[in-house]
C-alpha positions in Angstrom: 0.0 0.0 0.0 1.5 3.1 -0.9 0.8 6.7 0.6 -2.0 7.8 -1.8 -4.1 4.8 -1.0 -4.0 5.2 2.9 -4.8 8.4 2.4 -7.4 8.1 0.8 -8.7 6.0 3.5 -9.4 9.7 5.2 -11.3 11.1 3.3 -14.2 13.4 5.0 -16.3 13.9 2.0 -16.2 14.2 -1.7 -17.9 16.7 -4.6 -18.4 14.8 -7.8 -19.6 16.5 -11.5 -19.7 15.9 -15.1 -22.1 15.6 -17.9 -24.5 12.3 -17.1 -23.8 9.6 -16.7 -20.4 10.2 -16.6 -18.1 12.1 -13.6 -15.3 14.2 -15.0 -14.0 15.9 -11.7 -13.8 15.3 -8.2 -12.8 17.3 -5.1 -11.7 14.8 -1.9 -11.9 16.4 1.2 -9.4 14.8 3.6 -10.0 15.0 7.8 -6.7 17.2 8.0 -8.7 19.8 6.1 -6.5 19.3 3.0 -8.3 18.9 -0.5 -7.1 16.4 -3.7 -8.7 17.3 -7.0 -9.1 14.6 -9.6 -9.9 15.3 -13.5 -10.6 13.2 -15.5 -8.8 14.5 -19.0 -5.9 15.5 -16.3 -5.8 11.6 -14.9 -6.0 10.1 -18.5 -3.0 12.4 -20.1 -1.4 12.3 -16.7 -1.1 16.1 -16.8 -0.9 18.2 -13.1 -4.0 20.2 -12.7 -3.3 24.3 -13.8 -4.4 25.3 -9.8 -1.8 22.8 -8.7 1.1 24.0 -10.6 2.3 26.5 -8.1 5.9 27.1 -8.2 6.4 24.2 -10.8 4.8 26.6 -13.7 7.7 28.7 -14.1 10.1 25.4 -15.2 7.2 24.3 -17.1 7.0 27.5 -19.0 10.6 27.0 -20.2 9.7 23.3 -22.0 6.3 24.1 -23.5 6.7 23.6 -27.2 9.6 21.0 -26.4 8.7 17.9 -24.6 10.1 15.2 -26.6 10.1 12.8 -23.5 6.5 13.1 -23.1 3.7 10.9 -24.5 1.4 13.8 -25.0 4.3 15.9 -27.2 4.6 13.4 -29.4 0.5 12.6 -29.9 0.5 16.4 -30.5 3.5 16.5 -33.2 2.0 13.5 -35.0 -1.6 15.0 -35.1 0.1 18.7 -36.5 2.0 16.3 -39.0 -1.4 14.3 -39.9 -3.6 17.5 -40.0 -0.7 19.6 -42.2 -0.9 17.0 -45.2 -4.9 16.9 -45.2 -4.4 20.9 -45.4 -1.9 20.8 -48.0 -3.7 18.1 -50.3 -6.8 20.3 -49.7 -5.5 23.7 -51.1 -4.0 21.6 -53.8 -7.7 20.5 -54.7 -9.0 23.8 -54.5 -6.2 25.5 -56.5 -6.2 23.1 -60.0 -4.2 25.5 -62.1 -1.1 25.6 -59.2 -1.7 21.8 -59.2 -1.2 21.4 -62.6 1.9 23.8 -62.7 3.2 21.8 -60.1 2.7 18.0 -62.4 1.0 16.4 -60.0 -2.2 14.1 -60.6 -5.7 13.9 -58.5 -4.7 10.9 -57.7 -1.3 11.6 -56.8 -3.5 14.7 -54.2 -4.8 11.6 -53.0 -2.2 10.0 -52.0 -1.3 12.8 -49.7 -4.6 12.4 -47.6 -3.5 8.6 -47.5 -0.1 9.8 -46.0 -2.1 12.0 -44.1 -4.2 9.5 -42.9 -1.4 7.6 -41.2 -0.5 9.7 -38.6 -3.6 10.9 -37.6 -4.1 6.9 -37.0 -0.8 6.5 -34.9 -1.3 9.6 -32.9 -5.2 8.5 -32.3 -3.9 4.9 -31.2 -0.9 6.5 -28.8 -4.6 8.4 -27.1 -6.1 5.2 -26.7 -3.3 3.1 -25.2 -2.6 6.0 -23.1 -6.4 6.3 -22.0 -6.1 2.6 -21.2 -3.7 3.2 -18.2 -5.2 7.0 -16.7 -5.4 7.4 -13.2 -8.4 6.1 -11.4 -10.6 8.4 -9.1 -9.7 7.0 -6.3 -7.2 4.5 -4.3 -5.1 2.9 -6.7 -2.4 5.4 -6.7 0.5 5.8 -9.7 2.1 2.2 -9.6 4.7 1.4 -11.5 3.7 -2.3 -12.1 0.4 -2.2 -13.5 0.6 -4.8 -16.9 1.0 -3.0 -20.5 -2.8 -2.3 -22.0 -2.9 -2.6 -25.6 -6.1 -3.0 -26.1 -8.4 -2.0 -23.0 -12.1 -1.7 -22.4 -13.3 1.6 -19.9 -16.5 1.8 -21.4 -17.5 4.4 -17.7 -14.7 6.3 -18.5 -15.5 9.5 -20.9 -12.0 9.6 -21.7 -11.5 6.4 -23.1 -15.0 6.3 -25.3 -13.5 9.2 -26.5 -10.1 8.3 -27.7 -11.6 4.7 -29.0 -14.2 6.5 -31.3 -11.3 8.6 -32.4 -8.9 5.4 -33.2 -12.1 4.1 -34.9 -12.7 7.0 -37.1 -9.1 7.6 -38.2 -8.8 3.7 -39.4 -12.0 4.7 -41.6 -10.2 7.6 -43.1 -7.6 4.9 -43.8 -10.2 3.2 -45.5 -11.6 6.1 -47.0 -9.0 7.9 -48.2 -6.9 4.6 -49.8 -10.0 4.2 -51.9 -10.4 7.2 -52.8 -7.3 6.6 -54.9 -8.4 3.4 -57.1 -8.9 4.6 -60.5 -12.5 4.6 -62.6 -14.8 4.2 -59.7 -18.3 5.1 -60.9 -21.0 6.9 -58.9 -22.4 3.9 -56.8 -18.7 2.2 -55.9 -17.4 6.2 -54.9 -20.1 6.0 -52.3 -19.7 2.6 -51.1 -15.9 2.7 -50.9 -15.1 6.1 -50.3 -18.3 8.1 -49.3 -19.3 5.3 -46.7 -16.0 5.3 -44.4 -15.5 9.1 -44.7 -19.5 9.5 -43.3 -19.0 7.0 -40.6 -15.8 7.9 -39.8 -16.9 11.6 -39.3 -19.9 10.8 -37.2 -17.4 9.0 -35.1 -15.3 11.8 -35.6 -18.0 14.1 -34.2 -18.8 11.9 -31.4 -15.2 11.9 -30.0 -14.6 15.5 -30.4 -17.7 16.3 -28.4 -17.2 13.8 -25.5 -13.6 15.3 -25.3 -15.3 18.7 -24.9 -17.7 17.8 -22.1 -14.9 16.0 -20.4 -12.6 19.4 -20.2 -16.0 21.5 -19.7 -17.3 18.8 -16.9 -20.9 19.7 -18.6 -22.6 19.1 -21.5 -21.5 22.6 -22.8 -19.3 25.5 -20.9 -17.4 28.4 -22.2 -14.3 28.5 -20.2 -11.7 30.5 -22.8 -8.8 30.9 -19.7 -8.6 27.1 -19.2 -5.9 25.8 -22.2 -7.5 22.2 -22.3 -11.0 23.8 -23.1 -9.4 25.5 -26.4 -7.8 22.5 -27.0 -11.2 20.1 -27.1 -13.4 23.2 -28.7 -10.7 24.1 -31.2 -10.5 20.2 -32.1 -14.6 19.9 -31.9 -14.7 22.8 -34.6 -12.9 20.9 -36.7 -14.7 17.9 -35.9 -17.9 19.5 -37.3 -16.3 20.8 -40.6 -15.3 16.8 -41.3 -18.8 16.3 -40.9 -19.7 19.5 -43.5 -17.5 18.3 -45.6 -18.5 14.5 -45.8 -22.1 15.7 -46.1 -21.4 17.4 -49.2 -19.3 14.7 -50.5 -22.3 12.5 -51.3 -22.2 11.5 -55.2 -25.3 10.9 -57.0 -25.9 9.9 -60.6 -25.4 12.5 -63.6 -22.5 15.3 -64.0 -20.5 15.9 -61.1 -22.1 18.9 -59.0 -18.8 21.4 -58.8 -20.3 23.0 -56.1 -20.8 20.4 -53.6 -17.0 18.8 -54.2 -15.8 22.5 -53.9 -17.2 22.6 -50.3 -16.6 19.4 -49.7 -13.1 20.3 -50.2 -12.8 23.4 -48.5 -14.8 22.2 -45.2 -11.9 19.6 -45.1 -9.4 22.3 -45.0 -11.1 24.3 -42.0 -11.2 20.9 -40.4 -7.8 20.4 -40.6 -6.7 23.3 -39.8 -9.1 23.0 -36.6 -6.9 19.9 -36.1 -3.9 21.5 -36.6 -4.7 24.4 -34.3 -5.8 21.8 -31.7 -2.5 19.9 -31.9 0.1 23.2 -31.6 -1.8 24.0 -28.2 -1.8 20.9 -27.1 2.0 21.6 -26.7 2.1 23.7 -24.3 -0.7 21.6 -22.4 2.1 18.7 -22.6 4.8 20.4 -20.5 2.0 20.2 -17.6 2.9 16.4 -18.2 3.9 15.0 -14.4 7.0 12.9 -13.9 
């Protein structure tokens, strides 16, 4: 038994919120008169809580946009590198003339939201496996022995719905945009191959950005624009809901191509991944609150 779980045995009482069913933050009151705060997006990245920092902020403030020996850096660097290609292949789209200039192909466009694709994968796996060992509310303590989680299963735990709905949507746009690739699909196979993945993906898409955000908010909505994680979530929700646009509008149907709707399709893709790589430069500086 180490120190954390015995004291926890003292606790006096205990405030618990967050969005049904789910708790998101809780504030132990011990019988010394000494308080222990628990979050849950804090427990899950293993970051300290912003009113605990105390005299710790001022060497954190020195590492923030380099933290190479932290998890959460290197999820944030691999979502910027992920979100950077989909914007790039995006303004190619939207700017045929420079993409002709420049000799490359649609397909070859394609290819770079396949490469894009990848990371975004990688960086939404690193979430899950790290979601797999968070902190529980209460008891357990930080051991040092608990087995490597792979593949877990929280299914109470915002958090980790959160990060697996992600994973699941990111292996779609695997799907997605590796079809999107094959040569001389008609109408009907477009939307089975390549319109069906990008649609699920982004409802899952969707889904994971919003629980994210009620688990920063610890509410179903809150506006909270001092608090780094909040922008972090909202900024990443944002572009959540431009995927969604943007698959919408990517719906084929039979006859000549509607310009219109692959020109929006296209640019909502761009605002969504530039929400993502907004999301992922501040969630640098949110990474040097990493414990040790």
């Amino acid at each position: 038994m180490d120190f954390r779980e015995e004291r926890f045995k003292h606790v006096r009482s205990s405030e618990s919120i967050g969005p049904w069913p789910f708790i998101t933050r809780t504030v132990y009151k011990f019988e010394d008169s000494s308080v222990d705060i628990w979050s849950s997006r804090h427990a899950r990245k293993n970051l300290i809580l912003p009113e605990t920092l105390g005299d710790e902020a001022k060497t954190l403030r020195g590492r923030q946009l380099w933290a190479p020996a932290t998890l959460n850096w290197w999820i944030g660097i691999i979502f910027a590198l992920g979100a950077s290609l989909f914007v790039t292949a995006s303004v190619l789209t939207l700017l045929p003339n420079e993409l002709e200039t420049v000799g490359l192909s649609a397909t070859q466009v394609n290819a770079v939201y396949f490469a894009g694709s990848i990371p975004f994968t990688l960086a939404a796996y690193l979430q899950l496996y790290q979601s797999n060992h968070s902190q529980p509310a209460q008891g357990e303590g930080k051991k040092t022995d608990r087995p490597t989680i792979f593949l877990g299963w929280k299914p109470a735990n915002i958090g980790w719905i959160s990060c697996l709905l992600q994973f699941l949507g990111t292996v779609l746009f695997n799907v997605n945009t590796f079809d999107a690739m094959i040569p001389s699909l008609n109408w009907f196979q477009q939307d089975l191959f390549v319109w069906v993945p990008n649609f699920v993906g982004s409802v899952f898409f969707l889904a994971s950005g919003y629980l994210a955000f009620a688990e920063v908010a610890h509410a179903y909505w809150s506006w909270n624009t001092s608090n780094l994680s909040w922008w972090v979530v909202f900024v990443n929700l944002l572009g959540c809901l431009f995927f969604m646009a943007s698959a919408l509008c990517a719906f084929i149907t039979p006859g000549p191509v509607n310009e219109t709707a692959v020109t929006l399709a296209t640019l909502f893709t761009l605002v969504g991944a530039v929400g993502f790589f907004v999301g992922a430069v501040l969630s640098l500086p949110e990474a040097s609150q990493t414990a040790s």
